[in-house]
GUDRENPA-294613 format. One line per 4 residues: number of its first residue (from 1); their letters; for each residue x, y, z of C-alpha. Coordinates in pm, whole numbers, plus 50000, padded with zeros to 5 digits. Layout:
# residues N
NUM	A	X Y Z; ...
***
This chain:
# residues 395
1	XXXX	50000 50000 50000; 50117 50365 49948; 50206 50614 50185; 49930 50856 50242
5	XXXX	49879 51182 50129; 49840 51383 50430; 49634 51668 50523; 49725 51901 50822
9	XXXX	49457 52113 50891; 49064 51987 50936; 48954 52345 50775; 48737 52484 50436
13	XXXX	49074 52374 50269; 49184 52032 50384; 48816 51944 50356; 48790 52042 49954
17	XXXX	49108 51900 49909; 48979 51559 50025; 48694 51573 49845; 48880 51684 49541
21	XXXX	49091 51414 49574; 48856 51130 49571; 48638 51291 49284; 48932 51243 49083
25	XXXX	48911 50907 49175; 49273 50926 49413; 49258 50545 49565; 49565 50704 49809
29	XXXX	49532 50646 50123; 49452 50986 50248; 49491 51138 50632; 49372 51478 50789
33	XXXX	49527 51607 51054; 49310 51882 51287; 49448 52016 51631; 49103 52033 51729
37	XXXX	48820 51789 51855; 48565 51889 51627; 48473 51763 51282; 48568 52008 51037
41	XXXX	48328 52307 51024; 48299 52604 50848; 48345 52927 51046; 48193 53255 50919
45	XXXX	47851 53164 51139; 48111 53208 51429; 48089 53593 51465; 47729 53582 51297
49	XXXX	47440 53319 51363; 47615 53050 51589; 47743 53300 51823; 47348 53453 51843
53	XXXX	47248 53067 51950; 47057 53048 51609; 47226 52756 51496; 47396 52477 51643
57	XXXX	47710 52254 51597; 47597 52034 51355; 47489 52277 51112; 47840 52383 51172
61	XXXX	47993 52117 50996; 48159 52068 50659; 48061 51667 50659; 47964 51407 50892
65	XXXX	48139 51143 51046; 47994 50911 50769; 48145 51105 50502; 48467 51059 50617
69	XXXX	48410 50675 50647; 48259 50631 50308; 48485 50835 50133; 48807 50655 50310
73	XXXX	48936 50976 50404; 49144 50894 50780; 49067 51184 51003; 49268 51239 51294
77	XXXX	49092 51531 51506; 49223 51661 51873; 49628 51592 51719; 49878 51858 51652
81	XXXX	50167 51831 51394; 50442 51947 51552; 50711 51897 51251; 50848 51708 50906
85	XXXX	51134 51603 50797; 51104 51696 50390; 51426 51432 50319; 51307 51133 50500
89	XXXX	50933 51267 50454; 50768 51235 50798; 50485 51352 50990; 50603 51418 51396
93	XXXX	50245 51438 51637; 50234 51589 51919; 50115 51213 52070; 50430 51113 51992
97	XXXX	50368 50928 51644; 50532 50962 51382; 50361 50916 51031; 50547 50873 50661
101	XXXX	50375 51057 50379; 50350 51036 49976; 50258 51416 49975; 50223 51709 50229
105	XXXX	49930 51967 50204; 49950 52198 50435; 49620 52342 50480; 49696 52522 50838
109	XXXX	49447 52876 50824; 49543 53123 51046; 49527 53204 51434; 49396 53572 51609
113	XXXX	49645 53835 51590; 49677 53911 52018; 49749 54207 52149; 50063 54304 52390
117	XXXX	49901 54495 52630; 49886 54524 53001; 49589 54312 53150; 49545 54172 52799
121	XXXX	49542 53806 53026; 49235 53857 53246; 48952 53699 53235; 48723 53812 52991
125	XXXX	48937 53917 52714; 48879 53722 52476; 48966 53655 52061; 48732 53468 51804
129	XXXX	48917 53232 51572; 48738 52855 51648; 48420 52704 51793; 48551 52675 52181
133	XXXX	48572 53069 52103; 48256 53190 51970; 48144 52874 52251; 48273 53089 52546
137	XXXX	48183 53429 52426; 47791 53309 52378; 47824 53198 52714; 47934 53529 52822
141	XXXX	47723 53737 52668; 47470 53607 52902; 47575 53836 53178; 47768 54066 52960
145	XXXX	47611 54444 53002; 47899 54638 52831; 48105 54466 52582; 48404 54638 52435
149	XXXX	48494 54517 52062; 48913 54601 52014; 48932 54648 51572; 48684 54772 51311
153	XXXX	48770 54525 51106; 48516 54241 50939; 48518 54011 51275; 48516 54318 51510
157	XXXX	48188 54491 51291; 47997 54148 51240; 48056 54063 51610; 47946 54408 51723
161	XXXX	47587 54341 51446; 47529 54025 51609; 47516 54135 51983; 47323 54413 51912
165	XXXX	47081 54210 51728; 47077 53906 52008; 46761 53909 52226; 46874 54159 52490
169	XXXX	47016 54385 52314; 46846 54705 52451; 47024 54630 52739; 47372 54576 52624
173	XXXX	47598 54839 52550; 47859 54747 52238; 48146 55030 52169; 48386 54967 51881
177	XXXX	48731 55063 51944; 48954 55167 51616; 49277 55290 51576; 49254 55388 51204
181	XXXX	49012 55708 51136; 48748 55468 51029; 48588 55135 51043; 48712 54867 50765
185	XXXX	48987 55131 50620; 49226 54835 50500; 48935 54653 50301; 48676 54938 50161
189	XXXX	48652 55312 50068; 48555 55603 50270; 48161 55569 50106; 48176 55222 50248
193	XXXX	48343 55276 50608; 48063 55583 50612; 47766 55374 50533; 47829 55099 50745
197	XXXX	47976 55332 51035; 47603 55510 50973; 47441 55162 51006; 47605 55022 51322
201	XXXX	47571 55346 51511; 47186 55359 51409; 47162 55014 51541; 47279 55134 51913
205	XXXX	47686 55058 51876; 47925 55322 51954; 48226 55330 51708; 48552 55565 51859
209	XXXX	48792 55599 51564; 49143 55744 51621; 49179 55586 51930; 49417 55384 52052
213	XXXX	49381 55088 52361; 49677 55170 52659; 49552 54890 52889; 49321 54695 53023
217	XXXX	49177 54708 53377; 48997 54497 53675; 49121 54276 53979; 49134 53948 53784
221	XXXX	48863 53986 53566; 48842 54316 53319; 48590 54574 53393; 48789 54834 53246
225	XXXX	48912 54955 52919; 49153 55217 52897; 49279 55458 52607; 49540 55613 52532
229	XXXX	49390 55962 52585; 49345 55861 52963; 48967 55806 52919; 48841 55470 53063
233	XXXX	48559 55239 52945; 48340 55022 53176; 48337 54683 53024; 48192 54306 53109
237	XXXX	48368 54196 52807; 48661 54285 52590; 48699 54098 52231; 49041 54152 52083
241	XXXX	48950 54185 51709; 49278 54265 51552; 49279 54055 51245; 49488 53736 51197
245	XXXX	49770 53604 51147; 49853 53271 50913; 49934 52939 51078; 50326 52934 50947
249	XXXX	50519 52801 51218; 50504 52431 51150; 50643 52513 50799; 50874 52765 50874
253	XXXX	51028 52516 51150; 51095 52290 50839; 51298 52489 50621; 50997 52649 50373
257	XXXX	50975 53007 50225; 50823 53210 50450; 50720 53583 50309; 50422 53689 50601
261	XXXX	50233 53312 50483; 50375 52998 50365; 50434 53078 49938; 50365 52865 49703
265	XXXX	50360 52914 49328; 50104 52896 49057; 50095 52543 49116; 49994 52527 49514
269	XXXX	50348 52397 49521; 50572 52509 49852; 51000 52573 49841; 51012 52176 49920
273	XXXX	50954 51897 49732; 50600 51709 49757; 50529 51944 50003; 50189 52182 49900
277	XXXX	50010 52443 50053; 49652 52596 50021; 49427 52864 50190; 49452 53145 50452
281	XXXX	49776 53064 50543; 49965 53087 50167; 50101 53395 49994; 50140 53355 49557
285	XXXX	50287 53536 49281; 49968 53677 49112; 49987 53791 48778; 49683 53899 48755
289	XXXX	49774 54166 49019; 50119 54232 48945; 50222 54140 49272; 50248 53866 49598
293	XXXX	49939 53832 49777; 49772 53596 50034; 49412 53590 50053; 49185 53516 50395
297	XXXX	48836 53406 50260; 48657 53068 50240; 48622 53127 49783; 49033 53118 49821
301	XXXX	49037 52784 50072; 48804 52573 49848; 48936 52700 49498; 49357 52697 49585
305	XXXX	49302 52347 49761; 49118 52259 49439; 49374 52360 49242; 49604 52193 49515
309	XXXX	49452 51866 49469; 49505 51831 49108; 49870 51907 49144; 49957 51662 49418
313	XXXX	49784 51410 49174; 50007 51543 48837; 49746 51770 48686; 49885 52103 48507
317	XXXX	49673 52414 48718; 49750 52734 48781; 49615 52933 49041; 49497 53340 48998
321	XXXX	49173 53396 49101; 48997 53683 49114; 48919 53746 49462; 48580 53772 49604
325	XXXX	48485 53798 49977; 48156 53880 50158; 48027 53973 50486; 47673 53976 50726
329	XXXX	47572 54250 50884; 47262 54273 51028; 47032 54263 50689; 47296 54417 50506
333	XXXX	47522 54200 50264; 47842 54340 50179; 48012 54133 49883; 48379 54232 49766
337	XXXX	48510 54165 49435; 48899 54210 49334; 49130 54384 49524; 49100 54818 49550
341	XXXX	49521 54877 49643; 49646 55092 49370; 49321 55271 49290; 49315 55619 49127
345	XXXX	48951 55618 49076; 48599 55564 49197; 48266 55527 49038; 47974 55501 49220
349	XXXX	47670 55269 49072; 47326 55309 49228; 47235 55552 49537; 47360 55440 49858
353	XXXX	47019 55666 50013; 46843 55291 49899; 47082 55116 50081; 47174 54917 49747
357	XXXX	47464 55012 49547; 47815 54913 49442; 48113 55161 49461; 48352 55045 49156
361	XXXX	48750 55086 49186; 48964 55176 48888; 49342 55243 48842; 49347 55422 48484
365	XXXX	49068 55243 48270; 49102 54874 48483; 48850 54804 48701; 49068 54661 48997
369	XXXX	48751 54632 49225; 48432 54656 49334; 48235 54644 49694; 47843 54575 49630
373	XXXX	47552 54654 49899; 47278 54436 49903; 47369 54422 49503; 47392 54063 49415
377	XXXX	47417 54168 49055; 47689 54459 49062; 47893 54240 49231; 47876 53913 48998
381	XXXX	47896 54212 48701; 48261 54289 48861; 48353 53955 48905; 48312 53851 48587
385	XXXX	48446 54233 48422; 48774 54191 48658; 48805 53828 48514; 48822 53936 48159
389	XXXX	49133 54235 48254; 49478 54185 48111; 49733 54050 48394; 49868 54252 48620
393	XXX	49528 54527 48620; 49711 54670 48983; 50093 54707 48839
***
């Protein structure tokens, strides 16, 4: 029998790449690796309808504990990789097995960027990144009165939506706290960060931009925020919401190229041989953009461990996709197409007065990007417009 190809990570990406595999008809034996308990599940409804209690763990998952039986697929959950040789190709666990492998896909997401602050350890300050997290911080919210949210960002916004739409929520103060001078700055436009800054704060949330976190406060347990003006804010609950960071050390400890994610070429293939890589925690050469770039969404996990699959098994692929992201907030939809860096110009389609519109990114006469509203229709209209621009649109 052949060595296996193995799968670390039980994620959106090890998942398609399993499946992948055995629709091509891969008779391999094939193992997944996941650090945690859980089957594999899919984790957007973390910061949106799971952590509300409006759906439940096994909606949560990818596929059931049949699938992985009928499709042969050996899934090893609650078991940390801790290393691999690439020469002798090996597997170390942190049980203390040690497994040989055909081919390596590493498949590892990312983890919650923390923050090194004072107090950032008590009790109650908390990050979202898995199901034990949005677990404890439903709990929480039980009691919680005054939660602070650290980081406009996509997590920080949809967490803050979700609370203030849980049953309770008149009573429940949520304050976002963002360093930048507005919400979502990295990801959207001003229009954008306006409209949904407009929306939150209509919906009861406070958002403080230009503000930076000193500390945090409380004798064991925080009940205290405090800023870098001096200004202090009550809290029940702090969420640390300062984006993520990808899962690199396991392949960095093994000798790979490491430039901010693990990079891979065109091909899902890593600096070692037999070794591949797919998902949140990759960076690629994109000619399409001109430039490296590493891309945190669940459209990037499936497709790149897609394309992954077929090269493990010989296949010619190449991976450049244009990128497309979305996110929930309260009954707004906000759908991302492309990627806005390098933008000169902006058109604006529709009136954002009807709360349905799609602001349009340019750099010359390329469309680069486009973030869509509660516009289903501008946004698959970029998609497919960016698809048909010559390579490198952003260069």
């Amino acid at each position: 029998m052949p060595e296996p190809i193995i799968i670390v990570g039980a994620g959106q990406a090890g998942v398609k790449a399993a499946e992948t595999l055995r629709a091509k008809r891969c008779s391999d034996p094939i193992v997944m690796i996941g650090d945690e308990p859980w089957l594999p599940y899919q984790r957007p409804p973390l910061s949106k309808a799971f952590l509300q209690g409006k759906t439940d763990d096994e909606r949560l998952f990818l596929k059931s504990a049949d699938w992985f039986d009928t499709a042969d697929v050996a899934l090893m959950a609650g078991v940390r990789a801790t290393g691999f040789d690439t020469t002798q190709r090996t597997l170390a666990l942190d049980d203390g097995r040690t497994l040989a492998y055909s081919k390596l896909l590493l498949a590892t997401g990312t983890r919650a960027r923390t923050l090194p602050l004072p107090g950032s350890n008590l009790d109650g300050v908390v990050t979202l990144r898995g199901l034990d997290d949005s677990k404890r911080i439903r709990d929480r919210l039980r009691r919680a009165r005054r939660v602070v949210i650290v980081g406009g960002g996509f997590v920080g916004m949809e967490v803050a939506a979700a609370v203030r739409a849980m049953d309770g929520a008149p009573g429940r103060h949520v304050t976002v706290v963002e360093a930048q001078s507005r919400i979502l700055k990295r990801a959207v436009a001003p229009a954008l960060s306006d409209y949904l800054h407009r929306l939150h704060t209509s919906n009861g949330v406070e958002i403080l931009t230009d503000t930076g976190v000193a500390r945090f406060a409380g004798d064991g347990r925080v009940d205290r925020v405090e800023l870098a003006d001096g200004t202090g804010l009550s809290a029940d609950l702090v969420l640390l919401s300062a984006g993520a960071q990808p899962e690199i050390d396991l392949a960095a400890s093994a000798g790979l190229k490491i430039d901010r994610g693990i990079v891979v070429d065109t091909a899902c293939r890593t600096s070692a041989s037999r070794v591949f890589a797919a998902g949140d925690c990759t960076v690629f050469d994109s000619r399409r953009y001109g430039k490296r770039i590493g891309l945190e969404s669940v459209q990037n996990a499936c497709d790149q461990a897609k394309h992954a699959a077929g090269a493990m098994l010989g296949e010619p692929v190449e991976y450049d996709p244009v990128p497309w992201f979305w996110s929930d907030q309260y009954d707004v939809k906000l759908q991302i197409a492309g990627l806005s860096e390098g933008f000169d110009r902006l058109e604006t389609v529709g009136e954002p007065e009807t709360g349905r519109f799609t602001v349009r990114y340019f750099a010359g006469s390329a469309l680069l990007a486009a973030d869509s509203i509660n516009d289903a229709r501008g946004h698959m209209m970029a998609r497919r417009d960016i698809a048909v621009q010559p390579a490198a649109i952003a260069a």
